[in-house]
mmCIF file of the C-alpha atoms, coordinates in Angstrom:
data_MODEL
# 
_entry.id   MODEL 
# 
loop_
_atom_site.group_PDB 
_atom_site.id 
_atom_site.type_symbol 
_atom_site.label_atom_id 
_atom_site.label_alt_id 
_atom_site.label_comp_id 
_atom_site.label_asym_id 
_atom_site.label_entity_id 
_atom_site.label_seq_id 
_atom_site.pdbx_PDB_ins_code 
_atom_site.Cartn_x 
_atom_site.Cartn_y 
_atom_site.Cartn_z 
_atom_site.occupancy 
_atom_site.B_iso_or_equiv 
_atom_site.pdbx_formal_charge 
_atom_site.auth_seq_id 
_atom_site.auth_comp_id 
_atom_site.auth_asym_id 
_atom_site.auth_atom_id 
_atom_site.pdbx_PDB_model_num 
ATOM 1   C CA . UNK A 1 1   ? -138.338 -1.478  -102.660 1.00 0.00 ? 1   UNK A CA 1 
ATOM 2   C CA . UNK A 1 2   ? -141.191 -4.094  -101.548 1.00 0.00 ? 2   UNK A CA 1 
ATOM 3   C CA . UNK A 1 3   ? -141.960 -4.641  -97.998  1.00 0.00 ? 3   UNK A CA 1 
ATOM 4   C CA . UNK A 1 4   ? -140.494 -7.870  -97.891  1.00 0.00 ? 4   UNK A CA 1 
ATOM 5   C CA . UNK A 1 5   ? -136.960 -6.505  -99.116  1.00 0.00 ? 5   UNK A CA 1 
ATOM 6   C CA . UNK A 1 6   ? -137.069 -4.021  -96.479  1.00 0.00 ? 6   UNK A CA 1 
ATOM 7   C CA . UNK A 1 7   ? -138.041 -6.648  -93.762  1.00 0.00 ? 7   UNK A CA 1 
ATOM 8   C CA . UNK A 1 8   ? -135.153 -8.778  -95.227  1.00 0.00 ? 8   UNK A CA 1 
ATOM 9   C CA . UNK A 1 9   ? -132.586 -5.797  -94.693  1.00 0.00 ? 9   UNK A CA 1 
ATOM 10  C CA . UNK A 1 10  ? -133.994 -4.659  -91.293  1.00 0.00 ? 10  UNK A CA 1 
ATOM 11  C CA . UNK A 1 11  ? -133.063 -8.204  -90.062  1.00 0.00 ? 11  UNK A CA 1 
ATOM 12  C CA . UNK A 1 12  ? -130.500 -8.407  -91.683  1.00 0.00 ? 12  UNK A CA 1 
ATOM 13  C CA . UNK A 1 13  ? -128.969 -4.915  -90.173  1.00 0.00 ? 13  UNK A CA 1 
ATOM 14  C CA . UNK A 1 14  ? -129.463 -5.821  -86.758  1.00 0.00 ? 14  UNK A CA 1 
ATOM 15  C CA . UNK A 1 15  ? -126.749 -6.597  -83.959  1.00 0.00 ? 15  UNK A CA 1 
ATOM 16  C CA . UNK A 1 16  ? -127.716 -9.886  -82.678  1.00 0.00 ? 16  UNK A CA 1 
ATOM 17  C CA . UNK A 1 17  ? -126.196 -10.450 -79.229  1.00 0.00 ? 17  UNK A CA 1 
ATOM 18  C CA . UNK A 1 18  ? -123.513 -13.707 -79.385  1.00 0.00 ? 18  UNK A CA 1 
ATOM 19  C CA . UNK A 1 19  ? -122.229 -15.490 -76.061  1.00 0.00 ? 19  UNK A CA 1 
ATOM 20  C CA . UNK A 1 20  ? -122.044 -17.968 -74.013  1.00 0.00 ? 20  UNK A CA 1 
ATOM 21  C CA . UNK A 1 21  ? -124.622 -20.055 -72.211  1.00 0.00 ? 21  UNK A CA 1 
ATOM 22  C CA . UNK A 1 22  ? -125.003 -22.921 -69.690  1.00 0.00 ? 22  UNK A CA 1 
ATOM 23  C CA . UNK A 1 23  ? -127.789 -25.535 -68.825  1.00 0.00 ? 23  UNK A CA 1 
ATOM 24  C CA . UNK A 1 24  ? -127.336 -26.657 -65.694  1.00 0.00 ? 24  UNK A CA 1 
ATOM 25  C CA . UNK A 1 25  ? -128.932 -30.413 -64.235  1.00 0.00 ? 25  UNK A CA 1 
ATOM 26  C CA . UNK A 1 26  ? -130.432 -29.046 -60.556  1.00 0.00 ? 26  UNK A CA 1 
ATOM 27  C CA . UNK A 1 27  ? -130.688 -32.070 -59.355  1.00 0.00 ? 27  UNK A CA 1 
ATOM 28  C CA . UNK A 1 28  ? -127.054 -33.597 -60.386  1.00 0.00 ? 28  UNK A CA 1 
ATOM 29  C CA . UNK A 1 29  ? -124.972 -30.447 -60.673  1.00 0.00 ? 29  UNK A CA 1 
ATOM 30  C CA . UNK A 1 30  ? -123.953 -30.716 -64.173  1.00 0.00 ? 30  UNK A CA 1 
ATOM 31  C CA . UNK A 1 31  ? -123.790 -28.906 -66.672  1.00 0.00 ? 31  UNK A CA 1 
ATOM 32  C CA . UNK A 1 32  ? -123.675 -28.010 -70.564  1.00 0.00 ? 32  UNK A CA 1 
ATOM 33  C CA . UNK A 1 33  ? -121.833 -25.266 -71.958  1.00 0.00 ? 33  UNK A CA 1 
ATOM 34  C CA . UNK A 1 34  ? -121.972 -23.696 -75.843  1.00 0.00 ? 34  UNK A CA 1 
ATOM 35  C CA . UNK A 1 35  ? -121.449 -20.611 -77.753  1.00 0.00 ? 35  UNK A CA 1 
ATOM 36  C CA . UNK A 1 36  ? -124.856 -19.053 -79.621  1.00 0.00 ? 36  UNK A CA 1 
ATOM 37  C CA . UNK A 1 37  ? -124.368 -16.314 -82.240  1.00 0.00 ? 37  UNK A CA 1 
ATOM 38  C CA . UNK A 1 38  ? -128.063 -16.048 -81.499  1.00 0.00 ? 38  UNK A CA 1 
ATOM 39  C CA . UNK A 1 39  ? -127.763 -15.626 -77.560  1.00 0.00 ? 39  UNK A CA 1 
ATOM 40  C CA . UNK A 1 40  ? -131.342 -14.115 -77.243  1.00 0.00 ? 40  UNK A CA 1 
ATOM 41  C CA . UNK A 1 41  ? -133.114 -17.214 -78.637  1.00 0.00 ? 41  UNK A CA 1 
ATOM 42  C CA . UNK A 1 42  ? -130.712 -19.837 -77.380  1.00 0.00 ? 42  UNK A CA 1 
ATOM 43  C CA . UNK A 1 43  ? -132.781 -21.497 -74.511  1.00 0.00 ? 43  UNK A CA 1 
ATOM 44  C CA . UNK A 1 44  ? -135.784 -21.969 -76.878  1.00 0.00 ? 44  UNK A CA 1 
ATOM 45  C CA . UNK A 1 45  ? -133.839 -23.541 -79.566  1.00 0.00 ? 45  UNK A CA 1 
ATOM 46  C CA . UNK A 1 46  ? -132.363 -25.688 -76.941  1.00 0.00 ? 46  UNK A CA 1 
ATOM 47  C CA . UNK A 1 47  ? -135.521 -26.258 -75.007  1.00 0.00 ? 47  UNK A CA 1 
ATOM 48  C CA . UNK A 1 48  ? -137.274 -27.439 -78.330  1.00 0.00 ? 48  UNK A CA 1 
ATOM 49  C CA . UNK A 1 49  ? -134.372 -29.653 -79.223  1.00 0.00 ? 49  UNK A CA 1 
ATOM 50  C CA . UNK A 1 50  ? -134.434 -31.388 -75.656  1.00 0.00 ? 50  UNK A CA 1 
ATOM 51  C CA . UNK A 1 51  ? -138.450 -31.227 -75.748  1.00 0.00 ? 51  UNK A CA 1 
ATOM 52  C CA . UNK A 1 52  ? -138.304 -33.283 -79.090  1.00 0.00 ? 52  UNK A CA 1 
ATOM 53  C CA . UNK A 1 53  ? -135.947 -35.135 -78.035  1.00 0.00 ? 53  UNK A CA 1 
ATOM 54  C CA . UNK A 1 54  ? -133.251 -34.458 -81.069  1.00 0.00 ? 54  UNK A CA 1 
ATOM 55  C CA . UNK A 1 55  ? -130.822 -33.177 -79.225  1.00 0.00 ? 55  UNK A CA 1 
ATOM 56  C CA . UNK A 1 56  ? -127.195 -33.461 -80.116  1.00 0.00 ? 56  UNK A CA 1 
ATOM 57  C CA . UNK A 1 57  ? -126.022 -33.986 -76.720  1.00 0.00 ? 57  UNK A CA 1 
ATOM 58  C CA . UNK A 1 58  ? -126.974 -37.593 -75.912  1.00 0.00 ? 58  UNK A CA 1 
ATOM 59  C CA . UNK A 1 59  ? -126.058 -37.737 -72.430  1.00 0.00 ? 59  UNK A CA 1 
ATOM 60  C CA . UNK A 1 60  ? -127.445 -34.147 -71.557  1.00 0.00 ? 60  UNK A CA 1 
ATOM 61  C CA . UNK A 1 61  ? -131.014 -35.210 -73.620  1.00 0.00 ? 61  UNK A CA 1 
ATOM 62  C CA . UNK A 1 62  ? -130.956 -38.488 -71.616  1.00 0.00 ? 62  UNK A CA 1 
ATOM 63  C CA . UNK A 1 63  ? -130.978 -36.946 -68.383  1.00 0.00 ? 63  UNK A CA 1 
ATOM 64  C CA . UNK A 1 64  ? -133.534 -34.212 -69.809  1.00 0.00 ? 64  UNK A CA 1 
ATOM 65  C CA . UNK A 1 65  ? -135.948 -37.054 -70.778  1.00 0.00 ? 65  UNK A CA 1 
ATOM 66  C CA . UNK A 1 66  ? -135.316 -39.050 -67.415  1.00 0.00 ? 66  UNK A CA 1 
ATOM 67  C CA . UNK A 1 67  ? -136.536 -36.037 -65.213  1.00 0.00 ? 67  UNK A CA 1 
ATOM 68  C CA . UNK A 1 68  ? -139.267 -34.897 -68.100  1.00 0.00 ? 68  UNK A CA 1 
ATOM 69  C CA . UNK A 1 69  ? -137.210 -31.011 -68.386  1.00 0.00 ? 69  UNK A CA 1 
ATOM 70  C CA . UNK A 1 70  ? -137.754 -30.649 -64.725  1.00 0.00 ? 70  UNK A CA 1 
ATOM 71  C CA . UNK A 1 71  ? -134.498 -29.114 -62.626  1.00 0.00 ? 71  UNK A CA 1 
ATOM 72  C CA . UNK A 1 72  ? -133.054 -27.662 -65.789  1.00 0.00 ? 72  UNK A CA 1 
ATOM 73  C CA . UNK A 1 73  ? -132.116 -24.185 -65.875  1.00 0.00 ? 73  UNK A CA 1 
ATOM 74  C CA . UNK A 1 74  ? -130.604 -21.919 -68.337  1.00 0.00 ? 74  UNK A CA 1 
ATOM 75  C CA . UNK A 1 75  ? -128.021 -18.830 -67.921  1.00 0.00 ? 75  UNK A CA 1 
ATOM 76  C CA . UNK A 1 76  ? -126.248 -16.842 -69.816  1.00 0.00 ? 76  UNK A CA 1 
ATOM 77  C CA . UNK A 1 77  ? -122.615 -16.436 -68.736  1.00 0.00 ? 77  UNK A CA 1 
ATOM 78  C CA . UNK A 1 78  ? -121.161 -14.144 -71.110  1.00 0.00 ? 78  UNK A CA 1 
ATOM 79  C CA . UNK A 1 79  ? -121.965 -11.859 -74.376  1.00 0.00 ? 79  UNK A CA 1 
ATOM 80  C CA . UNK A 1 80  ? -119.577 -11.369 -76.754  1.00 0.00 ? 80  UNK A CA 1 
ATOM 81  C CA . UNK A 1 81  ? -119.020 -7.159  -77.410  1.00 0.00 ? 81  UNK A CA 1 
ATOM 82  C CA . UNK A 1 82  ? -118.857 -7.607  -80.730  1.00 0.00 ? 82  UNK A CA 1 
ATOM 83  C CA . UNK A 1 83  ? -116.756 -4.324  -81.455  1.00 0.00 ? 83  UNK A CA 1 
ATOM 84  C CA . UNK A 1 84  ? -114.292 -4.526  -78.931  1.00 0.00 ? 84  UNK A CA 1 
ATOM 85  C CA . UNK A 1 85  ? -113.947 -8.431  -79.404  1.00 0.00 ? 85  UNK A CA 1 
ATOM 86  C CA . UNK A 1 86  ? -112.797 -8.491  -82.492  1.00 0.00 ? 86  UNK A CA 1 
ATOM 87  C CA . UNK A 1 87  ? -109.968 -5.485  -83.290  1.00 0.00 ? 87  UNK A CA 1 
ATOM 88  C CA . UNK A 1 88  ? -110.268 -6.427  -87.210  1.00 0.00 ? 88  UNK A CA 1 
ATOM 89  C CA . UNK A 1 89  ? -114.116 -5.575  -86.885  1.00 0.00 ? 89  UNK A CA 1 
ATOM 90  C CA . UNK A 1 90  ? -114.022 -1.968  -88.059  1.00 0.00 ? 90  UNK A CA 1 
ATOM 91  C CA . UNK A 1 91  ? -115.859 0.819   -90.452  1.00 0.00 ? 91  UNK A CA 1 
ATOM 92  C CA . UNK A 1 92  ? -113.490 -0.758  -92.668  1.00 0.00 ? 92  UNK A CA 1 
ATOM 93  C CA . UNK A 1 93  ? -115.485 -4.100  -92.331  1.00 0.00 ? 93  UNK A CA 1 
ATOM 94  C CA . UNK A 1 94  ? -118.708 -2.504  -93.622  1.00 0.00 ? 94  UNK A CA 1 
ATOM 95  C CA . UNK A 1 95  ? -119.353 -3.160  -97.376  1.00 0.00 ? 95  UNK A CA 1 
ATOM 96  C CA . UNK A 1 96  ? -119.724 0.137   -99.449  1.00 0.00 ? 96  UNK A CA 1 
ATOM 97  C CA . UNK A 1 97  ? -122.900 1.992   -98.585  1.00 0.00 ? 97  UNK A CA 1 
ATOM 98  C CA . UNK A 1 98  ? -124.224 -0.060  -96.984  1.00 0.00 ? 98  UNK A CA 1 
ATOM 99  C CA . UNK A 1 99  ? -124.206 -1.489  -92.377  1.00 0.00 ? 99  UNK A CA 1 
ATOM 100 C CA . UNK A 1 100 ? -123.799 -4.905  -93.562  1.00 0.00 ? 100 UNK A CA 1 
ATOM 101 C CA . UNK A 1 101 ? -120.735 -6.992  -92.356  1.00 0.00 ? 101 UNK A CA 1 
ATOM 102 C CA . UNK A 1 102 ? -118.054 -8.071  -95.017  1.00 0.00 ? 102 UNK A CA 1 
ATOM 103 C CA . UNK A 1 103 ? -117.538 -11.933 -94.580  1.00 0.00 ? 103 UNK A CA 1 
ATOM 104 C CA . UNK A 1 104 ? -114.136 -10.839 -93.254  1.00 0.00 ? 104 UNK A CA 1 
ATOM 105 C CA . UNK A 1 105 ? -115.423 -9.366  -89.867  1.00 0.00 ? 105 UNK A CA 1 
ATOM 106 C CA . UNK A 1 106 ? -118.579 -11.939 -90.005  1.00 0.00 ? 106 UNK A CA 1 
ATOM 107 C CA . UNK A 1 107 ? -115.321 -14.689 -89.382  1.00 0.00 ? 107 UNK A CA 1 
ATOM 108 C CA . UNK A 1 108 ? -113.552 -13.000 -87.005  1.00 0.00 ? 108 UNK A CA 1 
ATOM 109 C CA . UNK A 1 109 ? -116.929 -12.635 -84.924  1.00 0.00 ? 109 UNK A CA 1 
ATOM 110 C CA . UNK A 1 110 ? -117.336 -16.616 -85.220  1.00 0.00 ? 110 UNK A CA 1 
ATOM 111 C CA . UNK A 1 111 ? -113.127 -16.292 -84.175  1.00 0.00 ? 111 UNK A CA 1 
ATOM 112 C CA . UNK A 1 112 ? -114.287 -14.459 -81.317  1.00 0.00 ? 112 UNK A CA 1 
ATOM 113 C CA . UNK A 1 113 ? -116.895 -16.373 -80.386  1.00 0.00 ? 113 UNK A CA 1 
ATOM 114 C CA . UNK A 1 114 ? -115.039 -19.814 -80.312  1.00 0.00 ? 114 UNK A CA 1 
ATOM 115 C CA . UNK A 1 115 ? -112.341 -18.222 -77.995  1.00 0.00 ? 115 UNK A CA 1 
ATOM 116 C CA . UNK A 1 116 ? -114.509 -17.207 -76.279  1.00 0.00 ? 116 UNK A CA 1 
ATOM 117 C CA . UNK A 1 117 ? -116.341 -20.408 -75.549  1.00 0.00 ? 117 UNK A CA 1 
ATOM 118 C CA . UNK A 1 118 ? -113.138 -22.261 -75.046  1.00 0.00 ? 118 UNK A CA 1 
ATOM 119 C CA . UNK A 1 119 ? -111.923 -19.704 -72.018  1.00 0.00 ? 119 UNK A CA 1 
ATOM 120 C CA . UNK A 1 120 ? -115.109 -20.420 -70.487  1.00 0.00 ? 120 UNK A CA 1 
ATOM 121 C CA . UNK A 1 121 ? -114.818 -24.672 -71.346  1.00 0.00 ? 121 UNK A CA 1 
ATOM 122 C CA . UNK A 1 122 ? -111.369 -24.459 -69.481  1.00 0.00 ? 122 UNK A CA 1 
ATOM 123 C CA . UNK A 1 123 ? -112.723 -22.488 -66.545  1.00 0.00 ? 123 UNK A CA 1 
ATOM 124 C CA . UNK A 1 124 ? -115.897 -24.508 -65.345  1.00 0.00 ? 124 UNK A CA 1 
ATOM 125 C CA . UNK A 1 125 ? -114.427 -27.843 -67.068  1.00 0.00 ? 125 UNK A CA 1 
ATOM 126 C CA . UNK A 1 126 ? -117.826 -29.087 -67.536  1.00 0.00 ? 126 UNK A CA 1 
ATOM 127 C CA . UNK A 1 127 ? -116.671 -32.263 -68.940  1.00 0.00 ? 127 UNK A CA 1 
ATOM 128 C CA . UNK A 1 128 ? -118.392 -35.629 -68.843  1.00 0.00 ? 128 UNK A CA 1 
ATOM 129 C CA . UNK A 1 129 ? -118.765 -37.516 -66.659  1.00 0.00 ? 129 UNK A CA 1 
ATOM 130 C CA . UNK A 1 130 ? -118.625 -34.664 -64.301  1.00 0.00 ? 130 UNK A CA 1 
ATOM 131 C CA . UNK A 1 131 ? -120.718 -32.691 -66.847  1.00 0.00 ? 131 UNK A CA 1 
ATOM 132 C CA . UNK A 1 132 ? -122.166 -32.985 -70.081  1.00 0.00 ? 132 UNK A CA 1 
ATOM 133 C CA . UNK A 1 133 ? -119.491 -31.756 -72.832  1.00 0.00 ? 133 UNK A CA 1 
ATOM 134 C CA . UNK A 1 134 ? -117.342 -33.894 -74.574  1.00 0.00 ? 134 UNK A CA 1 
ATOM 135 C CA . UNK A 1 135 ? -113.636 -33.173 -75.006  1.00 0.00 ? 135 UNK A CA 1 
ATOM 136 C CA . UNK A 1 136 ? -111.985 -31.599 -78.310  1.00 0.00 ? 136 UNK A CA 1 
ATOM 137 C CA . UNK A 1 137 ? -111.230 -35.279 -78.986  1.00 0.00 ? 137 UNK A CA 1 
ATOM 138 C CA . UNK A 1 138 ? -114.469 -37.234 -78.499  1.00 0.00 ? 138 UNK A CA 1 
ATOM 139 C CA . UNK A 1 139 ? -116.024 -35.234 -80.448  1.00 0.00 ? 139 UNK A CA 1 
# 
């Protein structure tokens, strides 16, 4: 196998951690909350976004641009344990021979993750104008 193939599966094999994060407005209080099946990279992806100014949040990248990034700060509120999350996720789950996920228990991790999110949207309500998420319905 070339080196590239085995780079390929090596990514591919690893557990990346999925949760929930928040960017909070210091100087205002509010805040923005999302799911990231890519927890450990999350604040740079948003970061960039909101540096470029292409965020998808227009009230969160107006405020971002208004105070030039300063007062923003990122946390992470929960991971998702991916095992215990998700009771369908099992050896079961793994294609033959191989550590891969079957598309089956890559779904009910993206499941998981959305309930997830949602327990944590109802809890801290971070709803505009109060915060910077929309509701279900304005999106």
């Amino acid at each position: 196998m070339n080196r590239r193939k085995e780079l390929q599966n090596e990514f591919g094999m690893k557990q990346r951690a999925m949760g929930i994060f928040q960017i909070t407005n210091g100087r205002n209080g509010k805040r923005y909350v999302a799911a990231s099946p890519t927890l450990d990279s999350a604040w740079q992806r948003e970061k960039f976004m909101l540096d470029m100014g292409s965020h998808l949040n227009s009230s969160l990248q107006a405020d971002y641009k208004e105070q030039a990034g300063v007062d923003f700060h990122y946390e992470e509120l929960e991971r998702l344990s991916l095992a215990e999350e998700s009771g369908s996720v099992n050896k079961d789950a793994l294609e033959p021979r191989t550590t891969a996920l079957n598309r089956g228990a890559v779904q009910a991790y993206r499941d998981a993750l959305k309930r997830l999110e949602q327990q944590w949207l109802d809890k801290l309500q971070p709803f505009e104008p109060d915060g910077y998420n929309r509701t279900t319905r304005e999106q």
